[in-house]
C-alpha positions as CSV (number, residue, x, y, z in Angstrom):
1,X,-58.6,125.1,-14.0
2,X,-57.0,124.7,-10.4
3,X,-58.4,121.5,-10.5
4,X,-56.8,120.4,-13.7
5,X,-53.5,121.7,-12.3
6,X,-53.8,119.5,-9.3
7,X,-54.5,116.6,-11.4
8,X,-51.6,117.1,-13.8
9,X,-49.3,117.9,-10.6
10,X,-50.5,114.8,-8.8
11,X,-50.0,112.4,-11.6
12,X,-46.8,114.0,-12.4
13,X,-45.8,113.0,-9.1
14,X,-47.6,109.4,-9.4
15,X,-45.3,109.0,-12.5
16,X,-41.9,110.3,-10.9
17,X,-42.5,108.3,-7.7
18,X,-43.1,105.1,-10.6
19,X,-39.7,105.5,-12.5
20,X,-37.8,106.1,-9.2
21,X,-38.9,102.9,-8.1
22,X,-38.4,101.2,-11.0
23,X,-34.9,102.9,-11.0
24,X,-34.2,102.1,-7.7
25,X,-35.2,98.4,-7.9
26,X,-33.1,97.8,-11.5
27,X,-30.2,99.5,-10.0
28,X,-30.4,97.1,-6.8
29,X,-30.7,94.4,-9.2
30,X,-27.7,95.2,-10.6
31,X,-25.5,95.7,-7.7
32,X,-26.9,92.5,-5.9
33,X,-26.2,90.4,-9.2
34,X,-22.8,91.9,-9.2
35,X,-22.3,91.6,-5.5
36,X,-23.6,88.1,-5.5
37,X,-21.0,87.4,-8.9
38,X,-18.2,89.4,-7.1
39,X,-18.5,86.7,-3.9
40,X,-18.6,83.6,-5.7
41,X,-15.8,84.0,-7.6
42,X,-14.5,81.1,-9.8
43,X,-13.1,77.9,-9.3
44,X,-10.2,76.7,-10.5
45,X,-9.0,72.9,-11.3
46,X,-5.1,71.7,-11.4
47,X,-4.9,68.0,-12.1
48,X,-1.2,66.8,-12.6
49,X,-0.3,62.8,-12.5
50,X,2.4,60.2,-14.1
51,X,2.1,56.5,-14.3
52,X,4.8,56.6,-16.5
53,X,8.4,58.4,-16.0
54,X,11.2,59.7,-18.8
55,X,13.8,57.2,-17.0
56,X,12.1,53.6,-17.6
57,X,13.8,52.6,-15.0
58,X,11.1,53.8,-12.8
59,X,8.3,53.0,-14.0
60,X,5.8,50.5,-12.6
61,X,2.4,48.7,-13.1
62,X,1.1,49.8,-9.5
63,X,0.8,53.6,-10.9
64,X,-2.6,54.9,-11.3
65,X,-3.6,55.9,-14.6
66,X,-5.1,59.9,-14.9
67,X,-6.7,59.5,-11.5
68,X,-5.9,63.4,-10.6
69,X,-8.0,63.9,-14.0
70,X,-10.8,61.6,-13.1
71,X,-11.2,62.7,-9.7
72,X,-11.3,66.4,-10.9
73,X,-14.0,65.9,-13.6
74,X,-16.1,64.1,-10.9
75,X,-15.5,67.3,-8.3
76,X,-16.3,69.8,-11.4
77,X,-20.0,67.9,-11.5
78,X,-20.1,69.4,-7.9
79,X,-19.2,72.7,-7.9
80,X,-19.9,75.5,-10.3
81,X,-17.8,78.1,-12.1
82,X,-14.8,76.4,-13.2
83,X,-12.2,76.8,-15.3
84,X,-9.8,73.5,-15.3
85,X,-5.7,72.5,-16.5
86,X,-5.0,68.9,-16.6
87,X,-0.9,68.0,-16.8
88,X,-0.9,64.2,-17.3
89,X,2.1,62.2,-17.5
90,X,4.5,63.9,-20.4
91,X,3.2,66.9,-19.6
92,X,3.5,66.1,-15.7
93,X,7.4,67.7,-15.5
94,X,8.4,69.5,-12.3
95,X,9.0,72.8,-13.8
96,X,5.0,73.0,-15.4
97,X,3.8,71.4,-12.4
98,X,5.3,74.5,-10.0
99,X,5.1,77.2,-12.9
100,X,1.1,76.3,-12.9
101,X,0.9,76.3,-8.8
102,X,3.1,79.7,-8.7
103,X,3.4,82.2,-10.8
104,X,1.9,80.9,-13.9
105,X,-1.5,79.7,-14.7
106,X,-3.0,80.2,-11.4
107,X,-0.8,82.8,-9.9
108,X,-2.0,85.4,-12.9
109,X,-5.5,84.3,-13.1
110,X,-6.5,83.7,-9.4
111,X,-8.4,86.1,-7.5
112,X,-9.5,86.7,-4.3
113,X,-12.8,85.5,-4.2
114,X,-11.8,82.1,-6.2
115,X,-11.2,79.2,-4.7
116,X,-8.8,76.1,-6.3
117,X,-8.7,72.5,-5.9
118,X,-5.6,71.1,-6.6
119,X,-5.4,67.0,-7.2
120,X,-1.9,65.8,-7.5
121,X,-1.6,61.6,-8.2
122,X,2.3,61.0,-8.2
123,X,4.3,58.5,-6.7
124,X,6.0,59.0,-3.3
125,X,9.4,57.9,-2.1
126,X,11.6,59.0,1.0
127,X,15.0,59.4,0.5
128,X,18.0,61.9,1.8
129,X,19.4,62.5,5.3
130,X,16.7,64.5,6.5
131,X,14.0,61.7,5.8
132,X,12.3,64.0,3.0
133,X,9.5,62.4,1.1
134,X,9.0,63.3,-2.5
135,X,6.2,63.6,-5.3
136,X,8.1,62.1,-8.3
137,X,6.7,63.9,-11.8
138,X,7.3,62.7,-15.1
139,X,11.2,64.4,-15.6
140,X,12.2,63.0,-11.9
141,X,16.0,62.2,-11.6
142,X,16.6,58.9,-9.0
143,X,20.3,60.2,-8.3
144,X,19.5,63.6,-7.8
145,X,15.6,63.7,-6.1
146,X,16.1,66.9,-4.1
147,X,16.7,68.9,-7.9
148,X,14.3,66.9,-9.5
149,X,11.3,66.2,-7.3
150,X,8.4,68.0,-5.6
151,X,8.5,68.7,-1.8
152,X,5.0,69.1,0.0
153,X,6.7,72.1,1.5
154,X,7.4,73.1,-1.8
155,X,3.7,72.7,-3.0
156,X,2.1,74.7,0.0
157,X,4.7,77.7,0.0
158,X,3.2,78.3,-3.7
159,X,-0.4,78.0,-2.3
160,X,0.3,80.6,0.2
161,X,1.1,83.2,-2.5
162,X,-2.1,82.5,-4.1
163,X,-4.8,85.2,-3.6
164,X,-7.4,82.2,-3.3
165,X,-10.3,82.5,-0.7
166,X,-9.7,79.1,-0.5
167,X,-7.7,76.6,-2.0
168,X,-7.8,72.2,-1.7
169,X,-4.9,69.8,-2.2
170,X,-5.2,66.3,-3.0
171,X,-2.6,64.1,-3.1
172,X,-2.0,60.3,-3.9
173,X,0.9,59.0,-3.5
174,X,1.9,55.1,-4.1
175,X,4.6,54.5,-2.5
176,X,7.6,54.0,-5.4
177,X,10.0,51.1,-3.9
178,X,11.5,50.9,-7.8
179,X,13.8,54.1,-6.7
180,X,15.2,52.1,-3.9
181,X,16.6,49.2,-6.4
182,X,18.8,51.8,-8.5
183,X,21.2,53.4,-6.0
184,X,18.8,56.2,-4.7
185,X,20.0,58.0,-0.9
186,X,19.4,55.9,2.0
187,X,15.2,54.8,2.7
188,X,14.0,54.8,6.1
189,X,12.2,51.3,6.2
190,X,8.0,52.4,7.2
191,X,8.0,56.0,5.8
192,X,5.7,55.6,2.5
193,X,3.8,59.1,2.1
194,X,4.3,62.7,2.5
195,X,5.5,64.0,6.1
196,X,3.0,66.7,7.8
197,X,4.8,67.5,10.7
198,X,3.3,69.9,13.9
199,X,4.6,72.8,12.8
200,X,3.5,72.3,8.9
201,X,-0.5,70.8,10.5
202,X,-0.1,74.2,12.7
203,X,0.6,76.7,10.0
204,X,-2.3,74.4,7.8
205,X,-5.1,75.5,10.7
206,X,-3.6,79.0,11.1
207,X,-4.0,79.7,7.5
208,X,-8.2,79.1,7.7
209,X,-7.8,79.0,3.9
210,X,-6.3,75.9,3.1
211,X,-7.4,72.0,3.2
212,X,-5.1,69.2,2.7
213,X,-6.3,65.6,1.7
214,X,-3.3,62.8,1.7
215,X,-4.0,59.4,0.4
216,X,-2.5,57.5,3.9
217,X,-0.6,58.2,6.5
218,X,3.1,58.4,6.1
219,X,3.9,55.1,8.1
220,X,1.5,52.9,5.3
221,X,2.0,52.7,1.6
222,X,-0.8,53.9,-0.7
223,X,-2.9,51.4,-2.7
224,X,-2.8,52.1,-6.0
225,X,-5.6,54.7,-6.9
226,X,-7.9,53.5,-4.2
227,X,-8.7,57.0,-2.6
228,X,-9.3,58.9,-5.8
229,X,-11.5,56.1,-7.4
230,X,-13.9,55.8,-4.0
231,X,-14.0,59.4,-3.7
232,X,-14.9,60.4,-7.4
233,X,-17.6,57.4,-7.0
234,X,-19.4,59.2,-3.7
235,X,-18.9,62.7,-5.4
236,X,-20.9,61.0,-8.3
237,X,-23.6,59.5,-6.2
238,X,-23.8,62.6,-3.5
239,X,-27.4,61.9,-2.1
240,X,-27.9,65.9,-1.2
241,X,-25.8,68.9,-0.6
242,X,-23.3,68.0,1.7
243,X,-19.5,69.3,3.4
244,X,-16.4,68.6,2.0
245,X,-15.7,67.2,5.3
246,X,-18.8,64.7,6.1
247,X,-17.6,63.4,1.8
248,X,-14.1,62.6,3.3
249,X,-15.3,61.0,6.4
250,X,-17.6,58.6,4.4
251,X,-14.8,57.8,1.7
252,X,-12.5,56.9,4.9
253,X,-14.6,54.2,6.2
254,X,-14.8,52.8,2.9
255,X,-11.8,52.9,1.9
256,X,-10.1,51.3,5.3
257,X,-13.0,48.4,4.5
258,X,-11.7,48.0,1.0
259,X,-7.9,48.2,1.6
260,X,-8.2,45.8,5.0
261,X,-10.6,43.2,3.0
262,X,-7.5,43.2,0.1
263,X,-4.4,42.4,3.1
264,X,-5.4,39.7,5.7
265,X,-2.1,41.7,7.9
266,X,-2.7,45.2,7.4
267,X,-5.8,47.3,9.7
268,X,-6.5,49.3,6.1
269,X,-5.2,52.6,4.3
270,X,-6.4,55.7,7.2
271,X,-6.2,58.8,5.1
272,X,-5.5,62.1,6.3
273,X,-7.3,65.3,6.5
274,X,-5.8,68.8,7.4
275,X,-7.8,72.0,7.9
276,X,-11.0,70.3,9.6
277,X,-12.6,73.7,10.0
278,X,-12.7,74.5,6.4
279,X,-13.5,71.8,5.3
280,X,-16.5,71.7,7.4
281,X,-17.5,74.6,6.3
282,X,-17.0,73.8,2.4
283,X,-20.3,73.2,0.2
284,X,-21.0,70.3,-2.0
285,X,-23.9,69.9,-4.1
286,X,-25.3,69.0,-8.2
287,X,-24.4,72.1,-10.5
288,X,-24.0,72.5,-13.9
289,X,-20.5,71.9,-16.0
290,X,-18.2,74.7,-17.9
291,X,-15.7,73.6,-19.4
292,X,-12.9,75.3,-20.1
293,X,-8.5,74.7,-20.3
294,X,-5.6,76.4,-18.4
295,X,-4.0,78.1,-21.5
């Protein structure tokens, strides 16, 4: 009889010592996919461009068409997780562009584990006593540009309210010499593309969180959708798993080749790339595609 009750005891115990491991290793399971969800977070898409304008008067064949758009679906082959809004000419307005970077779309959906790549194709022009440069959307007003258009400051004080782990900006920005033929403020002859001064590269690299990717440097003009078209190419022929930095290093070669081969005069487009560390440290690599919109 003992012997029966040692038996029963001992596999009693057998069978606890089972379940809690079983318990134990579903419950670590669980925690470690949620842990391992919890850190990857999401990754959000903004595409906004215009080759076309509500006042004809600026419009011009040396726009890019919906390269923001292309070069976004080409990063979403790339990266996983995503959830995308494309604004595209019409749609490209000052206040939907700013209401999606702020407090809109991303502002209430962001979180801080998410990251967002922001790609921005709008035409550039430098106007007003302080030397500003703008990004013109769709609804831009030539007589009134400091209303009507998009500062970079503007665009990066929005980014810095986001709860993003990280967060990209792209920007093209052919240069718009049509603004200068209709009574515009006064252009400074060589200043084409956005102005990163020291203190705006400083606060860039302070932040750790944010990279930002201009199509040339702001004493050259941009050639028309050059950047964005050799960049979605390597993103779409990425050899291996690779950093966001060694991609824009590659593109730059290529692109100064291809924009020097087209002008006999000029030493080729140089673009410009702010936030070095991140960007080093930033992932690239096949994954799988889910769609999805901004609404």
């Amino acid at each position: 009889m003992l012997n029966k009750t040692k038996s029963a005891f001992c596999l009693a115990f057998v069978l606890a010592f089972v379940l809690a491991c079983i318990s134990f290793n579903a419950c670590y399971a669980f925690f470690s996919k949620k842990h391992l969800h919890e850190k990857q977070g999401e990754n959000y898409f903004l595409a906004c461009g215009t080759n076309i304008f509500k006042q004809k008067n600026l419009n011009a064949d040396h726009y890019p068409s919906r390269s923001a758009s292309h070069l976004a679906s080409a990063w979403r082959d790339v990266v996983s997780s995503q959830k995308i809004c494309t604004l595209d000419d019409e749609l490209a307005t000052k206040n939907e562009i700013m209401s999606k970077l702020g407090s809109g779309w991303l502002g209430q959906n962001v979180q801080a584990q998410d990251q967002v790549f922001i790609f921005l194709s709008l035409p550039c022009f430098p106007s007003d006593h302080k030397k500003e440069v703008y990004l013109l959307p769709y609804d831009t007003e030539p007589e009134n540009l400091d209303k009507s258009a998009i500062k970079l400051e503007q665009i990066l004080d929005s980014v810095k309210k986001l709860k993003a782990k990280n967060t990209v900006i792209f920007i093209e920005g052919p240069f718009a010499g049509a603004v200068e033929a209709i009574g515009a403020d006064d252009c400074w002859f060589g200043i084409y593309n956005l102005i990163v001064d020291k203190k705006t590269e400083s606060t860039i690299e302070k932040s750790k969180n944010i990279v930002l990717v201009l199509s040339s440097k702001d004493n050259q003009p941009t050639t028309s959708g050059a950047f964005f078209q050799i960049m979605s190419k390597e993103l779409a022929n990425l050899p291996e798993a690779t950093s966001l930095y060694n991609v824009f290093e590659r593109v730059k070669i290529k692109l100064m080749d291809q924009t020097k081969a087209n002008c006999k005069v000029c030493k080729g487009q140089v673009p410009v790339l702010y936030g070095k560390a991140l960007a080093k440290q930033l992932s690239l690599g096949p994954s799988c595609l889910i769609p999805s919109s901004c609404e």
